[in-house]
C-alpha positions as CSV (number, residue, x, y, z in Angstrom):
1,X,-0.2,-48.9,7.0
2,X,-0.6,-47.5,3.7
3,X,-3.4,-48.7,1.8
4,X,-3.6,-49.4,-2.0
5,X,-6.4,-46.7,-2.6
6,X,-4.3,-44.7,-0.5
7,X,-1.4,-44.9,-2.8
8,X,-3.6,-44.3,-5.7
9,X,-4.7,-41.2,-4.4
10,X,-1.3,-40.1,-4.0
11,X,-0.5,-40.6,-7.7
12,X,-3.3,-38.6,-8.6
13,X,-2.8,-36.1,-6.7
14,X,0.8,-35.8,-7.7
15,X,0.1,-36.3,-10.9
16,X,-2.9,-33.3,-10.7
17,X,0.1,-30.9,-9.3
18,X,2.4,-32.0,-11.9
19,X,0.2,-30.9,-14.5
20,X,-0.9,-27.8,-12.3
21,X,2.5,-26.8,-12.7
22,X,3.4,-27.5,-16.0
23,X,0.2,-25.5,-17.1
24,X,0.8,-22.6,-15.2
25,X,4.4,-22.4,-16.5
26,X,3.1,-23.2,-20.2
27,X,1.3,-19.5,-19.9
28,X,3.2,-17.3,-17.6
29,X,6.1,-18.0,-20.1
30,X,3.6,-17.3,-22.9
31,X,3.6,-21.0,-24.1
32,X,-0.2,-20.4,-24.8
33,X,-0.9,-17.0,-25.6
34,X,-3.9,-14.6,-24.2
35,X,-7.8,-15.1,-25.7
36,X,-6.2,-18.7,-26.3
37,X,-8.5,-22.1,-26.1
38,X,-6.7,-24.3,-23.9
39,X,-8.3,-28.0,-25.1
40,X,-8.1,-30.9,-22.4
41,X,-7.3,-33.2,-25.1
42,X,-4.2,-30.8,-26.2
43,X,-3.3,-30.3,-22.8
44,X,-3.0,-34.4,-22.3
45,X,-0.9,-34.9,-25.0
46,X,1.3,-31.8,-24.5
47,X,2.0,-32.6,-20.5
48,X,2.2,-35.9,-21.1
49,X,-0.7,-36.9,-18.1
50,X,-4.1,-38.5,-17.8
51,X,-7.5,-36.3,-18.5
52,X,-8.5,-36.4,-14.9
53,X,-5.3,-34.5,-13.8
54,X,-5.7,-32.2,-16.6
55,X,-9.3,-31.2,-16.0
56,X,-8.0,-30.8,-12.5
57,X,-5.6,-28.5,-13.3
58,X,-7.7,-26.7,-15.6
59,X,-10.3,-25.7,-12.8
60,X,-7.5,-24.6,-10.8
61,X,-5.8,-23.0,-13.0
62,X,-9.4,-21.0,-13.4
63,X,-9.7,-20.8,-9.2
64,X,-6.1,-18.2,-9.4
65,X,-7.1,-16.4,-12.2
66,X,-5.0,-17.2,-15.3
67,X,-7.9,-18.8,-17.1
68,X,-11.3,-18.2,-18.0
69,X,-14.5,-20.3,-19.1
70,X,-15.8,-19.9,-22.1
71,X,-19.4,-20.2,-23.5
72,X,-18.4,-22.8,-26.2
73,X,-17.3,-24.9,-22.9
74,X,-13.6,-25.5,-22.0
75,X,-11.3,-22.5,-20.9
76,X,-9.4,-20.0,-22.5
77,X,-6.1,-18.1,-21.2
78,X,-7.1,-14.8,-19.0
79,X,-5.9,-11.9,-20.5
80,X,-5.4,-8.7,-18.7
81,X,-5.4,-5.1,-19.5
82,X,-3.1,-3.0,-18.2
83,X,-5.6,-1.2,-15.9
84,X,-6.7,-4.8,-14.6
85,X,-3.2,-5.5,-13.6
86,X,-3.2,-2.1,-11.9
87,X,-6.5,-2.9,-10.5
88,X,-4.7,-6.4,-8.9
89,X,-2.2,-4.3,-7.2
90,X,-5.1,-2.2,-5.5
91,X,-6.6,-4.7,-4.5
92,X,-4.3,-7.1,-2.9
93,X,-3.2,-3.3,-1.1
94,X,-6.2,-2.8,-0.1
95,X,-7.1,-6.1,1.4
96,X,-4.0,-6.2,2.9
97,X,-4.0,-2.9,4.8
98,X,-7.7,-4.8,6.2
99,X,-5.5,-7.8,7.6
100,X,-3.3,-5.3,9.4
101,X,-6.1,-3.4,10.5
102,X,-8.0,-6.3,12.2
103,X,-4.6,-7.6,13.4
104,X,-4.2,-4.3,15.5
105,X,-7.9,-4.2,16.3
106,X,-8.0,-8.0,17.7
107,X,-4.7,-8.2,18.9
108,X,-2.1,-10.6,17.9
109,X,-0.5,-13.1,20.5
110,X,3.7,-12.2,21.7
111,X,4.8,-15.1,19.7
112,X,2.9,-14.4,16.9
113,X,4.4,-10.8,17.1
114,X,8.0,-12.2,17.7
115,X,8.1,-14.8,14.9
116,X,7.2,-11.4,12.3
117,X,10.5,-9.4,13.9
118,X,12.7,-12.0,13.1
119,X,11.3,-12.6,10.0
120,X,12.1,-9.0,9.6
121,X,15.4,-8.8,11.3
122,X,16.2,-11.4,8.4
123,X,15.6,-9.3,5.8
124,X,17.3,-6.5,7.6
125,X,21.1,-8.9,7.6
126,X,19.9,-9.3,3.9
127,X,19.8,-6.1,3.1
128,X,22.9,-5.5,5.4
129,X,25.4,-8.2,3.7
130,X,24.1,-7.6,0.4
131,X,26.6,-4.3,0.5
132,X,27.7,-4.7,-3.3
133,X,24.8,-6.9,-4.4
134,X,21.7,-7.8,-2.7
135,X,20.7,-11.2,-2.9
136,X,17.7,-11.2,-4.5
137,X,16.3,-14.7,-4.1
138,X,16.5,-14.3,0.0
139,X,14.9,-11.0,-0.2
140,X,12.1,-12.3,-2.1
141,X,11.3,-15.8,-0.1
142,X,11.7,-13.3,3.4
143,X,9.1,-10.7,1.6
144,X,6.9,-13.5,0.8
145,X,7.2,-14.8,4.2
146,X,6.2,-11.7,5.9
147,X,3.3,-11.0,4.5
148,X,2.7,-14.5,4.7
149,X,2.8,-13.7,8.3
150,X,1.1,-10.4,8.3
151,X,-1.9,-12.5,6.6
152,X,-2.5,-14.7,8.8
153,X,-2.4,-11.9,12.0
154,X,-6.1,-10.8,10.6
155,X,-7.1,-14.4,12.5
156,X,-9.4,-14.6,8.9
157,X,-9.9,-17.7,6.8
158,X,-12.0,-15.6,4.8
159,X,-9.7,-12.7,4.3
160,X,-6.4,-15.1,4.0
161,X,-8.4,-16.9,1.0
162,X,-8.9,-14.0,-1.1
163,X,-5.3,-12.5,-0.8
164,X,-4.0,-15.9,-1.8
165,X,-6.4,-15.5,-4.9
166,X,-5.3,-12.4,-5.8
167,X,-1.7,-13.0,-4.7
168,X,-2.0,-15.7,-7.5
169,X,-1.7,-13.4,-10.1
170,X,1.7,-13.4,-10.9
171,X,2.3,-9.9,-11.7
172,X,0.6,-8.7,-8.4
173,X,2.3,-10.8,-5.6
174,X,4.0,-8.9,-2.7
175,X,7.7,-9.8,-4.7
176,X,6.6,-9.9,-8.4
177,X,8.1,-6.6,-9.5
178,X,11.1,-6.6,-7.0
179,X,13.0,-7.8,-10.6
180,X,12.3,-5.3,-12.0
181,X,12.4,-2.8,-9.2
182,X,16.6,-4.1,-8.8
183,X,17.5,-2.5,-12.3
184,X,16.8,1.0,-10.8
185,X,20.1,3.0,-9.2
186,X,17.4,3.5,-6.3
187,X,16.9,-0.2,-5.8
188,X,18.8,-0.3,-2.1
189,X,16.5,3.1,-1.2
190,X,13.1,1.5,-2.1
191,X,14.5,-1.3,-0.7
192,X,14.9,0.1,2.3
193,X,12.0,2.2,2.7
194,X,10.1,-1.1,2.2
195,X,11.7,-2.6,4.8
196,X,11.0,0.5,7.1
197,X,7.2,0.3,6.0
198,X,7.1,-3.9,7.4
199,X,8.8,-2.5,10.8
200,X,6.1,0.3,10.8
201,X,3.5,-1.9,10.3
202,X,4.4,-4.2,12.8
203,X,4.6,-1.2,15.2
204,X,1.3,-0.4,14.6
205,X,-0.2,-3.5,14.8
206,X,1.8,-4.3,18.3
207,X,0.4,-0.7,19.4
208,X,-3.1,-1.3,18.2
209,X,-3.4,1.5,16.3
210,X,-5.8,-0.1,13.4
211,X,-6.3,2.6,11.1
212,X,-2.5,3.7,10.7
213,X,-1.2,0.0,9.7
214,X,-4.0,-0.1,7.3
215,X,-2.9,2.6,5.8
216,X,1.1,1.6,5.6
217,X,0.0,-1.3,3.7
218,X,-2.2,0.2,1.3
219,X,1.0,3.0,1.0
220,X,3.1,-0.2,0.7
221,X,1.2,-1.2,-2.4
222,X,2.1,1.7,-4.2
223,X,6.0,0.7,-4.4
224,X,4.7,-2.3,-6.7
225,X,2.1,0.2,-8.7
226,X,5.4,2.3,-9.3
227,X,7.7,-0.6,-10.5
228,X,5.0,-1.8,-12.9
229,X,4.5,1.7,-14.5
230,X,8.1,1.2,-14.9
231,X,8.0,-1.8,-16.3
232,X,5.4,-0.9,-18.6
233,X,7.9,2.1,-20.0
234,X,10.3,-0.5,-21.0
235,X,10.2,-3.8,-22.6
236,X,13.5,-5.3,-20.7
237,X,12.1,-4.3,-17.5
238,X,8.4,-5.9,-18.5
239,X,10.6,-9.3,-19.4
240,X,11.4,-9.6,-16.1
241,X,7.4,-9.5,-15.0
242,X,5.9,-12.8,-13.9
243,X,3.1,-13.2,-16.5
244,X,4.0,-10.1,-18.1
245,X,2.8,-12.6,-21.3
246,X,-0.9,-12.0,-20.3
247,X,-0.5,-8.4,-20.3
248,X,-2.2,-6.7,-23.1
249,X,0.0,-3.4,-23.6
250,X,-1.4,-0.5,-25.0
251,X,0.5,1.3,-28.0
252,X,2.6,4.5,-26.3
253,X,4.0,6.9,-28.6
């Protein structure tokens, strides 16, 4: 039986994720702008919820990245360089092509092994049907399942924690610049080659072969370094950019 403290824990908490989300929205959409102050007070009357679930979101909000303290007290919106947001990519690579390697170096369990090929045999009937247009939004929840999966193969609390961290950047998530990435005649190619990388990946990992699935993930970063480059060359394409908002651009000639 539910208890009244109970149920006023639940409101809190729902009402700590409503304005988690509500925030994060307000600046990937560039509601508050970069180098901004983001005021509790403001931030109450603009989402329309209590302090407490405000200064919740606020340090959560910090915890992923998108905002920073400042000395004055209070937090300001992070803003990013375009190097930084380079930087993100490398990293999440990099820590990635870690999970794989100490997936393949521990070993991973059939099941565990299984339940990544059919995740993977889904994208393939994805990428199969999608013979005129691929569906994007199944591509992109199957991606972010896979490497989801391919996370969690590491067997590292530790390791899983910091690629959700710097997964939380929007602009540097396994599917961020897959947008982007369909406005290019050679979307079905990388696409594809993508796809070829997970199988490879898996392969290796199944195989134990450590140091070549670390190094198909950290190649596997680059297809998201090249769509942002992209992006970056055209203001259309960098609209379509989760968070593109906090990235400072430099002036190109």
């Amino acid at each position: 039986m539910s208890t009244a403290a109970d149920s006023t824990g639940d409101r809190s908490l729902s009402q700590t994720v409503k304005a988690q989300l509500a925030l994060r929205e307000l600046v990937l959409q560039g509601g508050l702008n970069p180098g901004e102050r983001v005021s509790e007070l403001q931030m109450v009357e603009r989402l329309g919820v209590s302090r407490t679930p405000v200064r919740m979101a606020l340090v959560r909000l910090q915890e992923e990245g998108l905002l920073e303290a400042i000395p004055s007290g209070g937090f300001a919106v992070k803003a990013f360089s375009e190097r930084e947001a380079f930087e993100a990519i490398e990293i999440r690579g990099t820590l990635e092509g870690l999970a794989a390697r100490w997936a393949a170096e521990r070993g991973v369990s059939p099941s565990r092994l299984r339940d990544a090929a059919e995740c993977l045999d889904a994208i393939d009937a994805v990428l199969l049907r999608g013979t005129v247009e691929i569906d994007l939004s199944r591509y992109v929840a199957l991606n972010a399942q896979f490497h989801g999966i391919l996370h969690e193969l590491a067997g590292s609390q530790t390791l899983v924690r910091q690629l959700e961290r710097v997964s939380a950047l929007p602009f540097a998530s396994p599917s961020a610049l897959v947008t982007v990435q369909s406005r290019s005649p050679e979307s079905r190619h990388i696409l594809t080659m993508a796809q070829d990388q997970h199988r490879c990946v898996l392969a290796a990992i199944e195989k134990r072969e450590g140091s070549r699935a670390e190094a198909i993930m950290r190649e596997h970063a680059r297809i998201a370094h090249r769509n942002l480059e992209k992006a970056l060359a055209d203001q259309r394409d960098m609209d379509l950019v989760p968070g593109s908002a906090l990235i400072k651009r430099r002036i190109r000639a």
